[in-house]
C-alpha positions as CSV (number, residue, x, y, z in Angstrom):
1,X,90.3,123.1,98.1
2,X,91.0,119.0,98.2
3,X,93.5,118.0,95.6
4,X,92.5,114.6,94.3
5,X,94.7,114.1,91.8
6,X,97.8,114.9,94.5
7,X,96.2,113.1,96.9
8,X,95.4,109.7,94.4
9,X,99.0,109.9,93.5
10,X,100.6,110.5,97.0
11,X,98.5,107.6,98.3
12,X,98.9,105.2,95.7
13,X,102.9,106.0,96.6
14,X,102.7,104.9,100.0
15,X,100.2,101.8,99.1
16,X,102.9,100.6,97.1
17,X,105.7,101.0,99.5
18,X,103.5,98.9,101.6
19,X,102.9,96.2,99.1
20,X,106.6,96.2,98.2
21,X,106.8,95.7,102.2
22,X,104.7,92.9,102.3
23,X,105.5,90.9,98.9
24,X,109.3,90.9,100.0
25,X,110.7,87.1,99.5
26,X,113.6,87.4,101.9
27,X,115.5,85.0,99.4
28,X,113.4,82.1,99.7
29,X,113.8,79.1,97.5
30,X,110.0,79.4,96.3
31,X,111.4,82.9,94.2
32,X,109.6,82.2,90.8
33,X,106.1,82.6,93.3
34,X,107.0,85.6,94.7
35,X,108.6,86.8,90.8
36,X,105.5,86.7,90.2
37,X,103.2,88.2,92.4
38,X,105.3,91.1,92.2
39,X,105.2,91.5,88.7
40,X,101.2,92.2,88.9
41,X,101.0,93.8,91.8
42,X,103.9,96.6,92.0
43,X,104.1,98.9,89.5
44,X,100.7,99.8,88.1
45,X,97.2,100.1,88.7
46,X,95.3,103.6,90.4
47,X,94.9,102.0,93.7
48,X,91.5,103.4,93.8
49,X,90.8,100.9,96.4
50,X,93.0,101.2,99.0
51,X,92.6,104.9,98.7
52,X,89.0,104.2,99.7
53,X,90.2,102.7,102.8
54,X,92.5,105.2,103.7
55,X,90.0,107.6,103.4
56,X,87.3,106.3,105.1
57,X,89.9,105.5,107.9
58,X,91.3,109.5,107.9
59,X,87.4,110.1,108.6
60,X,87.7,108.4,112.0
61,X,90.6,109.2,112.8
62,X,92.4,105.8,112.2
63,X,96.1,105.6,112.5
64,X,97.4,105.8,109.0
65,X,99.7,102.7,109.3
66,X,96.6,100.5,110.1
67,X,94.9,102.3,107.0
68,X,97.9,101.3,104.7
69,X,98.0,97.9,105.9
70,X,93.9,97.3,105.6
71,X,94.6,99.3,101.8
72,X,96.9,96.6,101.2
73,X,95.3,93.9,101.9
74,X,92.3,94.6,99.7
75,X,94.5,95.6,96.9
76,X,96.3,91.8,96.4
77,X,92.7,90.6,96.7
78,X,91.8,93.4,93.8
79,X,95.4,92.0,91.7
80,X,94.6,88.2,92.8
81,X,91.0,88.4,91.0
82,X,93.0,90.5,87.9
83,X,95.3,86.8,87.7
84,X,92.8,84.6,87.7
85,X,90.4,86.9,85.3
86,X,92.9,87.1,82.5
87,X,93.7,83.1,82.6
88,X,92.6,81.3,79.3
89,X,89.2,80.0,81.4
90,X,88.2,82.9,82.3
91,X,88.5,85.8,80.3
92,X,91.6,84.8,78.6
93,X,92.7,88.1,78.3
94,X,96.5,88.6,77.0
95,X,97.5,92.4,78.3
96,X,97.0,94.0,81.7
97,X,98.7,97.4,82.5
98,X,99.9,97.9,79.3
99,X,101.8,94.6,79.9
100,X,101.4,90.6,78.9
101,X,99.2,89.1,81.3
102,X,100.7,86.6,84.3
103,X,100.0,83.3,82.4
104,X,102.0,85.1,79.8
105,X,104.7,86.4,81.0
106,X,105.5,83.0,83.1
107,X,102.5,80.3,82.6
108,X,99.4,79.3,83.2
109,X,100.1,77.0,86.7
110,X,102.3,80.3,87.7
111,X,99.7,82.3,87.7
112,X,97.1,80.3,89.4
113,X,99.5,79.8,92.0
114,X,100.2,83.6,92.3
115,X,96.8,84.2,92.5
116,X,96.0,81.9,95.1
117,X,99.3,83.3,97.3
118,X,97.9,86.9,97.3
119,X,94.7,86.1,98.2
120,X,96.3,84.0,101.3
121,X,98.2,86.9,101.7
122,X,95.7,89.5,101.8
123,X,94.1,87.9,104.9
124,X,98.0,87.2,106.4
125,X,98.3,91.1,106.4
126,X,94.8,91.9,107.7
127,X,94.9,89.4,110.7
128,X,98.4,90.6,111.4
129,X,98.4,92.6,114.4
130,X,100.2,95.5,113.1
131,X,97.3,96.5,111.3
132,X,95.2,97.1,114.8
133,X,96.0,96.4,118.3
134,X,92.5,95.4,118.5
135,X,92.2,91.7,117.7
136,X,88.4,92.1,117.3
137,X,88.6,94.6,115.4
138,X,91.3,92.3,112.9
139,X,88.9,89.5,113.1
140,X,85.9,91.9,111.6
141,X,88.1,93.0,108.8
142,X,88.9,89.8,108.2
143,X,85.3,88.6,108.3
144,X,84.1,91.6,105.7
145,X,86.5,91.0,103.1
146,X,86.3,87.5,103.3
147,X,82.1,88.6,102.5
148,X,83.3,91.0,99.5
149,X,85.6,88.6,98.1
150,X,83.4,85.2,98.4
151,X,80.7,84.0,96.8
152,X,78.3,86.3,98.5
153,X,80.6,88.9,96.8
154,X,83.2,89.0,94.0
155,X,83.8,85.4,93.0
156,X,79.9,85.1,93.0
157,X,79.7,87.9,90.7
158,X,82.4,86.3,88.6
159,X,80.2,83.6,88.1
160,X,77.2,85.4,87.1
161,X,79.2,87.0,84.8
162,X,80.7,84.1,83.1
163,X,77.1,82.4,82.8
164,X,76.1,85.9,81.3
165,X,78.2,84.5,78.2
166,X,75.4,81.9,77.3
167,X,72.4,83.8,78.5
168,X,71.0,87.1,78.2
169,X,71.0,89.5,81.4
170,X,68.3,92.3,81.9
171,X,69.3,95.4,83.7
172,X,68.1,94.4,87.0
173,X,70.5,91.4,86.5
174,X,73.1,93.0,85.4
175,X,73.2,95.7,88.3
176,X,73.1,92.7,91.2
177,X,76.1,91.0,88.7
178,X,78.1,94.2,88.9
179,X,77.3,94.9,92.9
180,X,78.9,91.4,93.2
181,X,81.6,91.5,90.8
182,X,82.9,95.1,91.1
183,X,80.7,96.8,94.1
184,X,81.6,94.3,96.9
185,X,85.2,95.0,97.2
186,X,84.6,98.8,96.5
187,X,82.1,98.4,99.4
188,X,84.8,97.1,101.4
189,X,87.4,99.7,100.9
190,X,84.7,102.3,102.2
191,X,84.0,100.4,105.4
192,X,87.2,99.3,106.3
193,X,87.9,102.7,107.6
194,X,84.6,102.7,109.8
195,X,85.2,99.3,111.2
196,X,89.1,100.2,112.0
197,X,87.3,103.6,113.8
198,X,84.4,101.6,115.1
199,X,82.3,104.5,114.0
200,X,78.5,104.3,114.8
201,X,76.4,102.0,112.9
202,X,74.7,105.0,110.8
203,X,78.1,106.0,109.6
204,X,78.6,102.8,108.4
205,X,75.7,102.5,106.6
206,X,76.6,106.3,104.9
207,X,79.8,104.9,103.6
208,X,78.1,101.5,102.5
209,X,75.4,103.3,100.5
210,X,78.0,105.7,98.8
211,X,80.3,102.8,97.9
212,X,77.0,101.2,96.2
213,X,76.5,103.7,94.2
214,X,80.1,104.4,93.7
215,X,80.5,100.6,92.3
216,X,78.1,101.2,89.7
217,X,79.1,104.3,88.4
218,X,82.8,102.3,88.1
219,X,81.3,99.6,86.2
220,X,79.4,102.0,83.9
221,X,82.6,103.8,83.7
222,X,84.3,100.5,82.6
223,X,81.9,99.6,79.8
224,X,82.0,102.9,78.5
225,X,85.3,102.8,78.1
226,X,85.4,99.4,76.5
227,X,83.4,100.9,73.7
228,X,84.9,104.1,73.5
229,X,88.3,103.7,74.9
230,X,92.0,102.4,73.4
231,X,94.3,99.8,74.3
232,X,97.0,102.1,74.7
233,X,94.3,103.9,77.4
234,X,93.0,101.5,79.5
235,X,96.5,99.2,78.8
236,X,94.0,96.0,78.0
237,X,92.2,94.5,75.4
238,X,88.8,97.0,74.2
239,X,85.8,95.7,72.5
240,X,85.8,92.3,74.2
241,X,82.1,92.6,75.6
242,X,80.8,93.3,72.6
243,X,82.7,90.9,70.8
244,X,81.2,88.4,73.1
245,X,77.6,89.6,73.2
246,X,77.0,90.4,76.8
247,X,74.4,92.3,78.0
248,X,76.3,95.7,79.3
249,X,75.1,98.8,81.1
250,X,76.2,100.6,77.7
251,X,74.6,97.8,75.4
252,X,70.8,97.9,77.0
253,X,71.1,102.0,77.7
254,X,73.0,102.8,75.2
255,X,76.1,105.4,75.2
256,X,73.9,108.4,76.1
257,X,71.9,106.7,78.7
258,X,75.0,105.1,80.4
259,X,76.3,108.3,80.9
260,X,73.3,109.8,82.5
261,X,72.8,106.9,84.7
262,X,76.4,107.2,86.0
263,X,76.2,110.5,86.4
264,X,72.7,110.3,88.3
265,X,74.8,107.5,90.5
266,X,77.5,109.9,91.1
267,X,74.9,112.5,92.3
268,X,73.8,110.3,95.0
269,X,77.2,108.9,96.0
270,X,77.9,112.2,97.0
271,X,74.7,112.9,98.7
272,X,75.4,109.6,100.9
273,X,78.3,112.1,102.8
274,X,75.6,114.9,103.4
275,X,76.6,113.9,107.0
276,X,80.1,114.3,106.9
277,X,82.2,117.9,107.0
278,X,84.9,118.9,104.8
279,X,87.0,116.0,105.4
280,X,84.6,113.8,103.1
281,X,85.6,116.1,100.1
282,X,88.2,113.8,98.4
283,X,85.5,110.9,98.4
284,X,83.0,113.8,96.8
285,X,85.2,114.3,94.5
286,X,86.1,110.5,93.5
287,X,82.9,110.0,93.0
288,X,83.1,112.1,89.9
289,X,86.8,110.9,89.4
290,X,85.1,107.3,88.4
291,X,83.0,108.2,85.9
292,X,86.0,110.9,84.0
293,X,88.3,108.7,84.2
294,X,90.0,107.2,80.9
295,X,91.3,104.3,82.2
């Protein structure tokens, strides 16, 4: 029977090797930039994502050093957005991890630049050709996480969501905010795998459909827990969308009703692999993972 929690932990291992890898400085004067990057990147964090990609890649068969290095990369676009989130204009958020915040622990400028250097990064690693001998197969990784980081993706989300401070958001709204803000790089890390395999067009569209739903039932997860969760939990700030008065899965369905709608999401996550065999399971089972999870 699939192990997820061995597996999370021995992937989020090598992930971080990885990372380590590919934030080293090599003693270069610009140190305080690369002090930083470092500081929210290694260290922390379930690496959800880049397990996605190494497990959608272990579907087709992809070498597992192209996997780690496609993992990668989406993970400093995944602590990039955390940099820029937390920053007095956006969130203004003061712990992450259980520790102060970038713009805390060195400043405001720092963090903006660090930010900006892992995203540049991110797309250094990917276009790389250690990560596939194929350069069209680098330039379509490239081109999708570009999509599920952009405006048509995260940052578009982020937008929405900040507007969502001044206006009310129904639940339609607030699922196309959170497919943005949350779902696109989720959606990413499940067809990074595929598009490393180039696996037939209805296998990508199994493992985009699952990572929908899977994006959702993260977010619900996520405003559950800032209701019912602790700081020394989640290692951040609870209570803050509340505080604010934005429209929530939890706040328009309520406690009880968020949890059957994730749980309804997590049904058909895994129903979205009906065409995969048993080497699927640990994506059946994170699925379920989301929506437990305490932090």
């Amino acid at each position: 029977m699939a192990d997820l929690p061995k597996a999370l932990a021995d992937a989020a291992a090598e992930v971080e090797i990885m990372l380590d890898t590919v934030l080293a400085a090599d003693g270069a004067p610009e140190r305080r930039i690369y002090d930083a990057m470092r500081y929210t990147t290694l260290g922390g964090g379930k690496r959800l994502r880049p397990f996605l990609v190494m497990e959608s890649a272990r579907l087709f068969d992809v070498p597992k050093a192209s996997a780690l290095r496609a993992g990668a990369a989406l993970e400093l676009i995944h602590c990039y957005s955390l940099v820029h989130d937390d920053l007095p204009a956006m969130d203004d958020d003061d712990l992450r991890r259980g520790k102060p915040t970038v713009h805390k622990q060195f400043d405001e400028a720092t963090a903006i630049l660090a930010g900006d250097g892992l995203l540049t990064l991110a797309f250094e690693v990917l276009a790389d050709a250690a990560t596939h001998a194929d350069a069209g197969i680098r330039a379509a990784l490239v081109l999708a996480l570009a999509r599920a980081a952009g405006v048509r993706g995260m940052v578009g989300g982020q937008m929405i969501d900040l507007e969502a401070e001044t206006k009310t958001l129904n639940l339609a709204e607030i699922t196309e905010l959170q497919k943005l803000k949350t779902g696109a790089l989720i959606g990413f890390g499940c067809e990074a795998g595929a598009i490393m395999g180039k696996a037939p067009a209805k296998d990508r569209s199994a493992l985009r459909a699952y990572a929908d739903t899977l994006g959702l039932a993260f977010q619900i997860a996520d405003d559950l827990l800032d209701v019912e969760g602790s700081v020394e939990e989640t290692g951040k700030a609870v209570g803050k969308d509340a505080n604010a008065g934005k429209a929530t899965f939890v706040s328009l369905l309520g406690v009880v009703g968020a949890r059957k709608k994730a749980s309804e999401l997590v049904d058909q996550a895994v129903s979205h692999l009906a065409s995969f065999d048993a080497r699927a399971d640990l994506l059946r089972l994170t699925a379920r993972f989301v929506v437990d999870r305490r932090n």
